[in-house]
PyMOL commands that place a pseudoatom at each C-alpha (Angstrom):
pseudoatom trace, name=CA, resn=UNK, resi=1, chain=A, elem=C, hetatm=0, pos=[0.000, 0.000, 0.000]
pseudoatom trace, name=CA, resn=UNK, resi=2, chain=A, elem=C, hetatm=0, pos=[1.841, 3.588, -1.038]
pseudoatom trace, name=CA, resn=UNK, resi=3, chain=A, elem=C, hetatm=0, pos=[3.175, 5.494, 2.164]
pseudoatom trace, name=CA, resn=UNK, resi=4, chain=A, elem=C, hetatm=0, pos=[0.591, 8.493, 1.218]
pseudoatom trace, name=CA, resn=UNK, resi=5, chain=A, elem=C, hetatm=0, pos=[-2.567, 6.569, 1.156]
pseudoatom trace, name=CA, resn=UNK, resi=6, chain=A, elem=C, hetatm=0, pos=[-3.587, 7.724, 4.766]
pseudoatom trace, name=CA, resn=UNK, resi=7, chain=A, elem=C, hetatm=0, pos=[-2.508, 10.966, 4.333]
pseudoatom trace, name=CA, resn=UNK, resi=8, chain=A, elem=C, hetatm=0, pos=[-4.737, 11.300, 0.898]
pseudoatom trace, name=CA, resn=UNK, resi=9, chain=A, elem=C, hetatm=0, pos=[-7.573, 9.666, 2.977]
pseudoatom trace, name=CA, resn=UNK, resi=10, chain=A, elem=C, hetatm=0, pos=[-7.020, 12.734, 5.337]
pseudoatom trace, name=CA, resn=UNK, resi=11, chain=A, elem=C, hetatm=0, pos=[-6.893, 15.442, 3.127]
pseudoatom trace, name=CA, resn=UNK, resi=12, chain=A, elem=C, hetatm=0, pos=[-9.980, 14.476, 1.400]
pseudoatom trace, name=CA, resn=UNK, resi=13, chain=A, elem=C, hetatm=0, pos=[-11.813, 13.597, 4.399]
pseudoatom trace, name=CA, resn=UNK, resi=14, chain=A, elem=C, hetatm=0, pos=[-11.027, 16.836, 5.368]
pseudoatom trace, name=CA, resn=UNK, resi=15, chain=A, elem=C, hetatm=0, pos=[-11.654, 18.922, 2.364]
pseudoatom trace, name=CA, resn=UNK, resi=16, chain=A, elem=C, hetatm=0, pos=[-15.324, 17.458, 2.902]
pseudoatom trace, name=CA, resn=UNK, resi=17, chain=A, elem=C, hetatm=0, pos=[-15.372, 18.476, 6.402]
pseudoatom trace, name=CA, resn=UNK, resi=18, chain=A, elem=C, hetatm=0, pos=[-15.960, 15.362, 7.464]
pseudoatom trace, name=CA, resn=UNK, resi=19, chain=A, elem=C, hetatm=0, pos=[-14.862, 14.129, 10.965]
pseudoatom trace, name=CA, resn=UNK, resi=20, chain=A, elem=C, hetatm=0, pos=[-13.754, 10.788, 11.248]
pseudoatom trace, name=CA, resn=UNK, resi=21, chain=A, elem=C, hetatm=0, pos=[-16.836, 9.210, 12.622]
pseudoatom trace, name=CA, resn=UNK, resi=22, chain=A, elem=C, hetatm=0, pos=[-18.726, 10.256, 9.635]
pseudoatom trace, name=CA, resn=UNK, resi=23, chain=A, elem=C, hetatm=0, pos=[-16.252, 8.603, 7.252]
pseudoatom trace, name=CA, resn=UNK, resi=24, chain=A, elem=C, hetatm=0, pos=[-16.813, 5.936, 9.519]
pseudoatom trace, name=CA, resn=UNK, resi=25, chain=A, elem=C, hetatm=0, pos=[-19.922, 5.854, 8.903]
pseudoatom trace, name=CA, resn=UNK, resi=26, chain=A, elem=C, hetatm=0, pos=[-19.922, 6.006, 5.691]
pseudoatom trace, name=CA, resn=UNK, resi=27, chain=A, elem=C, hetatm=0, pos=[-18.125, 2.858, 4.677]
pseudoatom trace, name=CA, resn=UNK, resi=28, chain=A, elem=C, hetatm=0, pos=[-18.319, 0.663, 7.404]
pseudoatom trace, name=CA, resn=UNK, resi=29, chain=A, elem=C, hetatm=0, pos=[-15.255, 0.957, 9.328]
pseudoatom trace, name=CA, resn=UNK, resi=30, chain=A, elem=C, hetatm=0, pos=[-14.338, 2.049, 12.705]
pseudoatom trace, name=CA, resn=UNK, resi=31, chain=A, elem=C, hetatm=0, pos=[-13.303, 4.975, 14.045]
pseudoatom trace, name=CA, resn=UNK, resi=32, chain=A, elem=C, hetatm=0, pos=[-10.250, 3.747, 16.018]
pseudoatom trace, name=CA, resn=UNK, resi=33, chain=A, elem=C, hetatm=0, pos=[-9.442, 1.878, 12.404]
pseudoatom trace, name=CA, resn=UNK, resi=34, chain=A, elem=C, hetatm=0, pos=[-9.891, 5.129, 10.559]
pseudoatom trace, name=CA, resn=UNK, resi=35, chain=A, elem=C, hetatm=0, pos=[-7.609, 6.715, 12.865]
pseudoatom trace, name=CA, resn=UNK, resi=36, chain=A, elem=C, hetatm=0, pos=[-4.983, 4.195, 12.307]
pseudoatom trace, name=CA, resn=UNK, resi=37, chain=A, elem=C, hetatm=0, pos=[-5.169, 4.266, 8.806]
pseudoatom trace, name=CA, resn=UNK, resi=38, chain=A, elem=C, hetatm=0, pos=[-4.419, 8.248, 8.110]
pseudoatom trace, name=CA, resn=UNK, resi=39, chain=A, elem=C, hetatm=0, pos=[-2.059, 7.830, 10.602]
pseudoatom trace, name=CA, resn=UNK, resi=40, chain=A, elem=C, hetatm=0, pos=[-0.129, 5.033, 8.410]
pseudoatom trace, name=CA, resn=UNK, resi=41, chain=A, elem=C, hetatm=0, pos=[0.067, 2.995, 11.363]
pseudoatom trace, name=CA, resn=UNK, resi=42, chain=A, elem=C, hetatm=0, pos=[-2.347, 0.698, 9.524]
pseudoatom trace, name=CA, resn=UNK, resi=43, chain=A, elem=C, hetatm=0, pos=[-2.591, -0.489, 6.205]
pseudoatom trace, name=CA, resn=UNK, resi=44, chain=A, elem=C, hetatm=0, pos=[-5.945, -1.358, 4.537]
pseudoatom trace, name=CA, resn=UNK, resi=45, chain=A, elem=C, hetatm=0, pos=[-6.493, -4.419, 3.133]
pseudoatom trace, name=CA, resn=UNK, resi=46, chain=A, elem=C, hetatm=0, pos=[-7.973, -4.535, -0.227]
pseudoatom trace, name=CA, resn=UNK, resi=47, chain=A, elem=C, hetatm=0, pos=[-11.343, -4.922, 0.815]
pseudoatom trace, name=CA, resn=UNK, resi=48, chain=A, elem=C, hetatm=0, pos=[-11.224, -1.710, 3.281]
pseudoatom trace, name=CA, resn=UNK, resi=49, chain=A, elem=C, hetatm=0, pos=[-9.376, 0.609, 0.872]
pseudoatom trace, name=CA, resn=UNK, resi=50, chain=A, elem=C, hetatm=0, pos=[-12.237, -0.068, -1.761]
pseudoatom trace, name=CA, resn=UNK, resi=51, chain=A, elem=C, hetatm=0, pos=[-14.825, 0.597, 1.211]
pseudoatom trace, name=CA, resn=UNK, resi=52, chain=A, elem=C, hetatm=0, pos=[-12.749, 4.271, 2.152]
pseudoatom trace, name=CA, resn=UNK, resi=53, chain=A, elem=C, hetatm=0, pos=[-12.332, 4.924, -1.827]
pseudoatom trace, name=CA, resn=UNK, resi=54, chain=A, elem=C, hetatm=0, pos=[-16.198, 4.701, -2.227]
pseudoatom trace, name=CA, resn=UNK, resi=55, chain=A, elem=C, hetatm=0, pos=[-17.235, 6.266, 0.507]
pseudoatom trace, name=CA, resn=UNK, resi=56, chain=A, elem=C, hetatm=0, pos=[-15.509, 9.276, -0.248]
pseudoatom trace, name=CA, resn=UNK, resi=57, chain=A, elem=C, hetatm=0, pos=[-16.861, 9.102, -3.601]
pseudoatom trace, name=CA, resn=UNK, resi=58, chain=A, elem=C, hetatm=0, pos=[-13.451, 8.684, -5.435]
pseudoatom trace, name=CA, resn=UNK, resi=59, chain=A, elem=C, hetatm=0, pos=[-11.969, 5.691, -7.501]
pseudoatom trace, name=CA, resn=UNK, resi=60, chain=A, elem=C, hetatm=0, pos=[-9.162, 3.332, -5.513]
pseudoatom trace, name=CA, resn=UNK, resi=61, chain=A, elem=C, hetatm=0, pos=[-6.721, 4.509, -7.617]
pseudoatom trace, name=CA, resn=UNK, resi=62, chain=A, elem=C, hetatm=0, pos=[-6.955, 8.424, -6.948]
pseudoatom trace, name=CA, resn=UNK, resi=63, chain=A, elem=C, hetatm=0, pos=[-6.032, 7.321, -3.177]
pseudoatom trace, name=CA, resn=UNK, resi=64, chain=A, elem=C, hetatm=0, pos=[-3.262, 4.876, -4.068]
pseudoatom trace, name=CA, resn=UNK, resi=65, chain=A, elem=C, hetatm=0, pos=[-1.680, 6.905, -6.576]
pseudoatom trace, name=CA, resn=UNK, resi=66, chain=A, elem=C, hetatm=0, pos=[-0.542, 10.579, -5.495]
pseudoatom trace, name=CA, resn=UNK, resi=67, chain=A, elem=C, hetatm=0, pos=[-0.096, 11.203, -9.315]
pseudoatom trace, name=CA, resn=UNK, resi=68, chain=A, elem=C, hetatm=0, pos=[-3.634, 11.233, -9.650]
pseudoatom trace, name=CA, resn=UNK, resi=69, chain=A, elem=C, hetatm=0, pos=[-5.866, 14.467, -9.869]
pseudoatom trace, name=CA, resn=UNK, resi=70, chain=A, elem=C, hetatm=0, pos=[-9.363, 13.871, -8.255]
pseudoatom trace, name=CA, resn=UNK, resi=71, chain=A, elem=C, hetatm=0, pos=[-12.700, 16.107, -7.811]
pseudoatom trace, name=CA, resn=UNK, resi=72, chain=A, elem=C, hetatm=0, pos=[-15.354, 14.160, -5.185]
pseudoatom trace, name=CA, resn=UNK, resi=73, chain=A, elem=C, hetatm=0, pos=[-18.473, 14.255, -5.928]
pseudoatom trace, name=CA, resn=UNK, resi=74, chain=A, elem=C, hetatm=0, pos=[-20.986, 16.084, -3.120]
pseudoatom trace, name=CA, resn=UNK, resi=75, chain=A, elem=C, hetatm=0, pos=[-22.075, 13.862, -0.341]
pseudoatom trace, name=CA, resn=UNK, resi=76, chain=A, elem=C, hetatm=0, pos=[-25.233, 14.181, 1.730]
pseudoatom trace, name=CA, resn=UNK, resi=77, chain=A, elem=C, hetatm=0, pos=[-26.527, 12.795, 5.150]
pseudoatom trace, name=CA, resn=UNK, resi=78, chain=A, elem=C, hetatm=0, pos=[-23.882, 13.801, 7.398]
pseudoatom trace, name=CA, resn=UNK, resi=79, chain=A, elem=C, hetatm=0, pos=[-23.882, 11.879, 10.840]
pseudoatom trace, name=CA, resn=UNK, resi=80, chain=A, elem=C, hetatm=0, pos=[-23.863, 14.984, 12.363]
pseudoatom trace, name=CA, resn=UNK, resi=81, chain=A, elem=C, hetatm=0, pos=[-27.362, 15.296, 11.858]
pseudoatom trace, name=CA, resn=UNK, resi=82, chain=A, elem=C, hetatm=0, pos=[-28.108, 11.854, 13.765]
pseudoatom trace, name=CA, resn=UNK, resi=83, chain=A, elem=C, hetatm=0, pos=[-28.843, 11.843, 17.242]
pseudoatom trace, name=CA, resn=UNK, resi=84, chain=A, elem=C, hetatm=0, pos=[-25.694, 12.146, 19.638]
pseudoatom trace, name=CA, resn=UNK, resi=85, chain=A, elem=C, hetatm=0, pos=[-26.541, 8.175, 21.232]
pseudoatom trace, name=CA, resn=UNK, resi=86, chain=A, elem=C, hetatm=0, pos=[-26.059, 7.200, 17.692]
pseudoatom trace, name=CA, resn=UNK, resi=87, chain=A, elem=C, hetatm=0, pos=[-23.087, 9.085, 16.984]
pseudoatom trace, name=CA, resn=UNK, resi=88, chain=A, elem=C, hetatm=0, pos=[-21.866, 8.077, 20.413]
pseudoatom trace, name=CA, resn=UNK, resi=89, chain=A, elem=C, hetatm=0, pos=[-22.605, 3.789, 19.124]
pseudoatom trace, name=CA, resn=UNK, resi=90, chain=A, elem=C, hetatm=0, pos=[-20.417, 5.070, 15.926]
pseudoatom trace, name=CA, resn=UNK, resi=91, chain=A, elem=C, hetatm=0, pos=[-17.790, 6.005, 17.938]
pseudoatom trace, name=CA, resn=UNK, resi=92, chain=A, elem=C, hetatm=0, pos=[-17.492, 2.738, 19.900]
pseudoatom trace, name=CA, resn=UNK, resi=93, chain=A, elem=C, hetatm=0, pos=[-15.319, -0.289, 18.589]
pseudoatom trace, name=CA, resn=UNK, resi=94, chain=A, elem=C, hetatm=0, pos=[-18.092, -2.543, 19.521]
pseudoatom trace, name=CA, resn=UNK, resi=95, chain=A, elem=C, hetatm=0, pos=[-20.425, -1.340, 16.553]
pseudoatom trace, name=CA, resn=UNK, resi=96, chain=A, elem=C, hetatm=0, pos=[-18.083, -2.646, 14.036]
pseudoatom trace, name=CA, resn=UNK, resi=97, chain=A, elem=C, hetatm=0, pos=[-20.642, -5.666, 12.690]
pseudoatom trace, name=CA, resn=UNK, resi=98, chain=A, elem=C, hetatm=0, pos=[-23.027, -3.333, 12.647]
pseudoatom trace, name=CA, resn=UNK, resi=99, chain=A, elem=C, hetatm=0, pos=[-21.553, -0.609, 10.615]
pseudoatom trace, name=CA, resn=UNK, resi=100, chain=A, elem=C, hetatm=0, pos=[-20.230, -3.401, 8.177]
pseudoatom trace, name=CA, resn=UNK, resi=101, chain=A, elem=C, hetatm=0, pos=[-23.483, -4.455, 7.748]
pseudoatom trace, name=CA, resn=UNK, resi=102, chain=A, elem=C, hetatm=0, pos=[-24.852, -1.155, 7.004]
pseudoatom trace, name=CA, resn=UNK, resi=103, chain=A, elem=C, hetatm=0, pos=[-22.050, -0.868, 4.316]
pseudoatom trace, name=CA, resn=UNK, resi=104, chain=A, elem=C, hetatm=0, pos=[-23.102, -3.613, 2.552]
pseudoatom trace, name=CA, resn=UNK, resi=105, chain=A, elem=C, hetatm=0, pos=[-26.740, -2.647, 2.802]
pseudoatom trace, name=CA, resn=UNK, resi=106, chain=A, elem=C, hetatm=0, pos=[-26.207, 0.428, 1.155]
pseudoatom trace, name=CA, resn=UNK, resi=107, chain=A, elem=C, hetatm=0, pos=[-24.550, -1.159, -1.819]
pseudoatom trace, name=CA, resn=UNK, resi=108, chain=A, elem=C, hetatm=0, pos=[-27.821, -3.289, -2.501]
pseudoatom trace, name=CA, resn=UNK, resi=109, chain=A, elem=C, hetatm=0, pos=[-30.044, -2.374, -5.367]
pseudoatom trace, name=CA, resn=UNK, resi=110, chain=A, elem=C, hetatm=0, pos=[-32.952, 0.211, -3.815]
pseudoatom trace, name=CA, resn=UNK, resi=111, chain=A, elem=C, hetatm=0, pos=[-35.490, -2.502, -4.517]
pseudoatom trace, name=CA, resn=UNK, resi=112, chain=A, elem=C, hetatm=0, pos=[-33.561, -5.213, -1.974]
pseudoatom trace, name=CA, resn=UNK, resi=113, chain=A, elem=C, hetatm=0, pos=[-32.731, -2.139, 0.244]
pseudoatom trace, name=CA, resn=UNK, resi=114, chain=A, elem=C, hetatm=0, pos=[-36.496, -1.294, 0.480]
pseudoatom trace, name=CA, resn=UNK, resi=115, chain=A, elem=C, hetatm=0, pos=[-37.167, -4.813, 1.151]
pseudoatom trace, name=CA, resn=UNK, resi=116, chain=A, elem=C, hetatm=0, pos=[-34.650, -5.321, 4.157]
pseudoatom trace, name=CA, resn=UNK, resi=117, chain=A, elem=C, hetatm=0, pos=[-35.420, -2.093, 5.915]
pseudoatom trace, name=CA, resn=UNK, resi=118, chain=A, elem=C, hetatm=0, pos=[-39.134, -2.835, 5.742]
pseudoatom trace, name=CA, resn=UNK, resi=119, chain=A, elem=C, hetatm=0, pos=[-38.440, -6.446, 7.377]
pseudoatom trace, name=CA, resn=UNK, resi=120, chain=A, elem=C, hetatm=0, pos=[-35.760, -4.479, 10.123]
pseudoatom trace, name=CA, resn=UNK, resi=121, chain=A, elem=C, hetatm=0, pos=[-38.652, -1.799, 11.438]
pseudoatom trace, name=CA, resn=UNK, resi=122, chain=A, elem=C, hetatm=0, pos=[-41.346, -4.897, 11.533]
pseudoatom trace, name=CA, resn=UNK, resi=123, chain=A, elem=C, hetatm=0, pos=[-38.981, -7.089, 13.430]
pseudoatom trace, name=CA, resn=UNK, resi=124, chain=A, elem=C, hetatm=0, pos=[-38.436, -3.900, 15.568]
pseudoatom trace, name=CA, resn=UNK, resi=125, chain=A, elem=C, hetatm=0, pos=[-41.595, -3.526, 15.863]
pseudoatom trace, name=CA, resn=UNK, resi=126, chain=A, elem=C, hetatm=0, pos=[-42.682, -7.013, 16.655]
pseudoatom trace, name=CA, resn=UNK, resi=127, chain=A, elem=C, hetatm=0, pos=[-39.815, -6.881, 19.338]
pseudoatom trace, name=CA, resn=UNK, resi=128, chain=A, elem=C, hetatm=0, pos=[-40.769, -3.670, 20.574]
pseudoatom trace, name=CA, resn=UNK, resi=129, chain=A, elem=C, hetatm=0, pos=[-44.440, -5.484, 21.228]
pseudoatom trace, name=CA, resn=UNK, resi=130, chain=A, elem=C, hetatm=0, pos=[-43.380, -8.417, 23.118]
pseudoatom trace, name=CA, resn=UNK, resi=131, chain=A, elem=C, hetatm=0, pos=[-41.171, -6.744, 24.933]
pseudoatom trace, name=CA, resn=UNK, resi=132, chain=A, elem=C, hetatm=0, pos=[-44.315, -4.690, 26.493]
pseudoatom trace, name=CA, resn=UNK, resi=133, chain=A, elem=C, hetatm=0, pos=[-46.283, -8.325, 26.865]
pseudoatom trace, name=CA, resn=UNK, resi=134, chain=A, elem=C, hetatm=0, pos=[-46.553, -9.729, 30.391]
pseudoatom trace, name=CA, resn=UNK, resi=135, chain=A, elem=C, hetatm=0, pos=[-48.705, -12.859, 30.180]
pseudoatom trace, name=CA, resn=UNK, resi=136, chain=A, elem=C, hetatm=0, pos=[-51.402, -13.335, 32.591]
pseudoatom trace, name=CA, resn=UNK, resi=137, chain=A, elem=C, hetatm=0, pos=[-50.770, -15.272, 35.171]
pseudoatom trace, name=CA, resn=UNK, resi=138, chain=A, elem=C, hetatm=0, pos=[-53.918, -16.370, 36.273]
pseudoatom trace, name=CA, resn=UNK, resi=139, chain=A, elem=C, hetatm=0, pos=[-54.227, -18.168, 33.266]
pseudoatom trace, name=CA, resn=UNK, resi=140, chain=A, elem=C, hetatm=0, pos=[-51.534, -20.414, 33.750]
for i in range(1, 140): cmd.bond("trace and resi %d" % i, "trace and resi %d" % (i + 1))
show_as sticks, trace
zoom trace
């Protein structure tokens, strides 16, 4: 992986006025990892560097290659605008699984996407129900 790869992950994340939560966020990664990663004590695998590469809206090469000239495209739905115990859960280590999931959500076709979300806020839902349940005792 080229020395400068964190360091063009910076920059742009940066440029976007993103923190690193929301680039976090965005593909799937976590914070602590992000860190690590600008900071070159990490290196990506292939897998992750494709992840940061798309989140930020650029190809793989434009962040591997410091030859390369790049414009990002705009990005919307900044974390910032979530509530603060969900940017707080993006901050933790422990919602790794779940951000990776959410990654690969988002890179479903809108008609699968629909479909999962719907089935998420019913199971919710259903949860949310039982949850308030007590049976009756006296029946038993």
């Amino acid at each position: 992986m080229n020395q400068n790869f964190g360091k063009r992950v910076r920059s742009l994340r940066l440029s976007r006025h993103w923190s690193q939560q929301e680039l976090s966020m965005r593909c799937g990664i976590s914070t602590p990892h992000i860190s690590s990663i600008e900071r070159d004590k990490r290196h990506p695998s292939l897998e992750y560097a494709q992840r940061i590469a798309t989140a930020l809206g650029v190809p793989l090469s434009s962040l591997c290659d410091e030859r390369t000239e790049f414009q990002a495209p705009k990005m919307r739905n900044s974390p910032d605008e979530l509530p603060l115990y969900l940017q707080n859960f993006i901050l933790n280590e422990s919602a790794f699984p779940y951000l990776e999931a959410a990654q690969r959500m988002s890179t479903l076709p809108e008609e699968e996407a629909s479909f999962l979300t719907k089935l998420i806020e019913l199971l919710a839902h259903r949860d949310h129900l039982l949850a308030g349940y007590q049976p009756d005792s006296r029946v038993l």
